[in-house]
N, C-alpha and C positions, 0 to 999 in steps of 0.2 A: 273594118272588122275589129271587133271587140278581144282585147288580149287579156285570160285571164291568169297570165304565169302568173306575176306578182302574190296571187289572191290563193294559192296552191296551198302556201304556208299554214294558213287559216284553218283547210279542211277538217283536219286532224282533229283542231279545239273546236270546231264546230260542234262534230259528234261528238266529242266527250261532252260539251255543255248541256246540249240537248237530251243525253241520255241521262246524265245526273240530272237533270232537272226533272225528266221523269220519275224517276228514282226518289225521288227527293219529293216530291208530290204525289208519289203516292205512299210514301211514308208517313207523310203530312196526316194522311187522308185515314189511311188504316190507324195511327193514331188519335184521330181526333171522333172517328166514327168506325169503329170496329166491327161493329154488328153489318153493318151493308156488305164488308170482306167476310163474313165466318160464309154467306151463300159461295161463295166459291169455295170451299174447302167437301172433298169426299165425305159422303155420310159417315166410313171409314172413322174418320179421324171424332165424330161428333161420338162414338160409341166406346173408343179408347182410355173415356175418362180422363183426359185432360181439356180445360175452356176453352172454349172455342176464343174467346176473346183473347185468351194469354196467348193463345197461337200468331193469332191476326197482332196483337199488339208486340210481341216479338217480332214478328216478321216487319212492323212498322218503324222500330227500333231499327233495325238492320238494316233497310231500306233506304232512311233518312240517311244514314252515317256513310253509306255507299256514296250515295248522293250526293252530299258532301263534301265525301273526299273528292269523287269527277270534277266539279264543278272547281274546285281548289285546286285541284292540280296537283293532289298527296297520295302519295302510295298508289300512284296511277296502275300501275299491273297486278298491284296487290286488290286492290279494289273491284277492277273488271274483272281478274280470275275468280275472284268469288262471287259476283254478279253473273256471269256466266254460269257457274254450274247454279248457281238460284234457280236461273229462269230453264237451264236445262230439267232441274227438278221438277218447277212449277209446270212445265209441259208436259210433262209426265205424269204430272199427278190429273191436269186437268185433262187432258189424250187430247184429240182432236175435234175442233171446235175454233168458233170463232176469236176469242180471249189466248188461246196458244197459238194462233197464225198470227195474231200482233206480236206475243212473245218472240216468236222464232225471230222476226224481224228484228227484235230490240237486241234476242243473243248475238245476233251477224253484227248488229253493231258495236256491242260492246266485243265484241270479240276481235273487231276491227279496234278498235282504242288498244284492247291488251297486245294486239300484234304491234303498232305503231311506237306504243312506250309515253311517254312522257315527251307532250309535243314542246313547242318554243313559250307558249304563255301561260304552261304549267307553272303555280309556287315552288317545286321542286327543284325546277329549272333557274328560278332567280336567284334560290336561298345557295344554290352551288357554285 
């Protein structure tokens, strides 16, 4: 039988890698192509007078830097708490649909990082 205590330690930095690299590609992505992100945004927001572009490239900005910091292992609960309420927004804004049933999945995990803290092979954890 296969024992995987040893490999327990790991989980933690799993999902923080995997979700900052989400995060982190799609900031990539809303920065580098904005316009395919402005269709996800309420007509709402297209009538408020502000670009649709500076929306998507903001949120592409903040996206990356989330990203990140996950993947770094910096300001690990500072990070996921605002990542959290993001994608709590973004589902909100987007209701339900198929693009919010992946979100909800990405809040439980980042929200799993923010409960956990700052695992073993965070930067945070070395520099202390």
């Amino acid at each position: 039988m296969i024992s995987f205590s040893k490999s327990k330690q790991y989980a933690p930095a799993l999902v923080r890698y995997a979700i900052g690299i989400v995060f982190l590609l799609i900031g990539i992505s809303q920065l580098t192509n904005p316009v395919i992100w402005t269709a996800y945004l309420p007509e709402s927001f297209a009538v408020s007078g502000i670009a649709l572009n500076s929306i998507v490239s903001f949120t592409g900005i903040f996206n990356t830097l989330v990203g990140l910091l996950l993947i770094l292992g910096l300001l690990v609960r500072t990070a996921s708490a605002v990542a959290a309420l993001h994608l709590i927004s973004v589902i909100i804004i987007l209701g339900y649909n198929d693009v919010s049933i992946r979100d909800l999945g990405l809040l439980l995990a980042t929200i799993s990082i923010f409960l956990n803290g700052a695992d073993n092979l965070c930067l945070s954890k070395k520099r202390s």
